[in-house]
N, C-alpha and C positions, 0 to 999 in steps of 0.2 A: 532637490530637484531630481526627479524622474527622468535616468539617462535608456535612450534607444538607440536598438541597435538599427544601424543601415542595413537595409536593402540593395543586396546589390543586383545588379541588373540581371536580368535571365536564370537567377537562383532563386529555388525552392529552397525556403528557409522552414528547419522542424522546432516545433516548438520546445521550447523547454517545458519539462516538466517539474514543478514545485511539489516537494513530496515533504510536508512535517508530521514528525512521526511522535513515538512517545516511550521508546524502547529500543534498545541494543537490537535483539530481534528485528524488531522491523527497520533499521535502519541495514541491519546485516541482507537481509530480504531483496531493499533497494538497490543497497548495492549490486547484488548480484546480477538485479536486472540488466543496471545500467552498465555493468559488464558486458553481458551478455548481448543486450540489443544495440548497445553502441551509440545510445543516442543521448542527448542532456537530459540528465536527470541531474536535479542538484538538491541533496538531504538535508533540511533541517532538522537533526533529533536531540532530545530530551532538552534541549537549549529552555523552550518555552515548556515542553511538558506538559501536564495540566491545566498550564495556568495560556494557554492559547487564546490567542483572540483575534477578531479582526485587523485589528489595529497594528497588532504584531506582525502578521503577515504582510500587509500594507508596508510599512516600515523598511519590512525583511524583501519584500520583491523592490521597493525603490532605492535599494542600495544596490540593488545587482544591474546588470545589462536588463532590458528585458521587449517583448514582443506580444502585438497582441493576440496573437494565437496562444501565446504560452495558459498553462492551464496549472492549480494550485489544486494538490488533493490533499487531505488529513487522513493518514493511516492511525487511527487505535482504536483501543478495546473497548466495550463497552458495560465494564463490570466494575464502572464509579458511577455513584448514584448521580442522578441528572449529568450525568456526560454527553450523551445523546442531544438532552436540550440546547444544552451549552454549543455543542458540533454544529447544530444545525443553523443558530444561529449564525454563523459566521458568513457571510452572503460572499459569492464568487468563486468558492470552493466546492468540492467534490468530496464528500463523505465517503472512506473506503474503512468500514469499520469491521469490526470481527467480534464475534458477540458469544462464546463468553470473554475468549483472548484468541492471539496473532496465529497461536498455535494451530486452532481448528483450521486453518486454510492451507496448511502444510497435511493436518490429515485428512483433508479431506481430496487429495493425491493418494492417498492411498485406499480409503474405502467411503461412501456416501454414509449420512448420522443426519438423521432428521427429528431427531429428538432429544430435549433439555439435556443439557452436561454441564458442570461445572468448570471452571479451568482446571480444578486439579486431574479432572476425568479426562478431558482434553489432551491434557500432557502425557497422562498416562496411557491412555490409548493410542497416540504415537510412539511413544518405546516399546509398543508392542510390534509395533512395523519396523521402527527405526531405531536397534538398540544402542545405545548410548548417546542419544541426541540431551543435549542441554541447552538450555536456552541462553540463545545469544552466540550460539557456535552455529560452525557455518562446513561440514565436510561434503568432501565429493559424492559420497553416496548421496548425498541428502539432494545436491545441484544435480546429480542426474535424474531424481525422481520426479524432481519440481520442475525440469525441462521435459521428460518424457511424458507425464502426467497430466501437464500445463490444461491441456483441454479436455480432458477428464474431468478435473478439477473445479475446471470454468462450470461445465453443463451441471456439475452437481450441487456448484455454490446458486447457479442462475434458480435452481428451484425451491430453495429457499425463503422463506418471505423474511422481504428485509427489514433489519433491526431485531428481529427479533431472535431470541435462544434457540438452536445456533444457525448462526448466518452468519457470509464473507461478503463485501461488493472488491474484497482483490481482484477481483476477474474485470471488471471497469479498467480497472489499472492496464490489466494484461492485455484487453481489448483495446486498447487505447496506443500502446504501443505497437501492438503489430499492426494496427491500421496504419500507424506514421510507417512503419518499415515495409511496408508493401508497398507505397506510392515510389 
């Protein structure tokens, strides 16, 4: 049974944020936000992995508190064959994919790329900004770039066409939090 939470009188309640992810990365990512902005965010990563489904989710949000403002996004890459298809079917959720990997939306904090790359180019094109970044680590220089950057970042993933090589919709994400943190 689907537990809710109450209402309490005269409080604005923010929603949770549902974030299933697929990677160390992106769960390190999450984190930081939900540091940072201070609001619920709660991670499922690599639990389901690939093998994600509706059902899972469903499952996974009716063992928690939950509200229905709250909102479920899928953070991963798009460089498994029919991932894409698989992602989209999942109805109720928010595809925040990253196309070749997670990596491209970290560089692209530091310089706009509007043409094909592979992950491996991706990666590497960020140790050219950001030397000794490995994936799945998480240092202060990096958290300053990606909060200094944040909307740089946003307007160069928003031109992008989505899903396709290379494109971020992380900036959904990002927009989506600071609309709750303004109210």
């Amino acid at each position: 049974m689907k537990r809710q939470i109450r209402k309490p009188k005269g409080k604005e309640i923010n929603p949770t944020f549902f974030v299933f992810c697929e990677g160390e990365t992106e769960e390190q990512y999450i984190g930081f936000l939900r540091s940072e902005y201070r609001l619920p965010i709660v991670i499922d990563a690599k639990i389901a992995g690939n093998r994600i489904t509706e059902k899972y989710i469903r499952n996974y949000k009716d063992s928690k508190l939950t509200h229905p403002k709250d909102k479920a996004y899928l953070v991963y890459d798009l460089d498994a064959p029919k991932m894409l298809e698989k992602l989209l079917s999942i109805r109720n959720t928010v595809l925040l994919s990253s196309n070749p990997c997670f990596e491209f939306w970290y560089l692209l904090h530091y310089q706009d790329h509007k043409t094909f790359l592979t992950s491996s180019e991706s990666y590497q094109k960020l140790l050219l900004h950001h030397k000794g970044y490995k994936k799945g680590s998480f240092d202060n220089s990096l958290k300053k770039q990606l909060i200094e950057k944040k909307i740089t970042a946003t307007h160069r993933a928003q031109k992008l066409k989505k899903y396709e090589n290379p494109s971020t919709q992380l900036f959904i994400l990002i927009n989506g939090l600071d609309e709750v943190q303004r109210k």
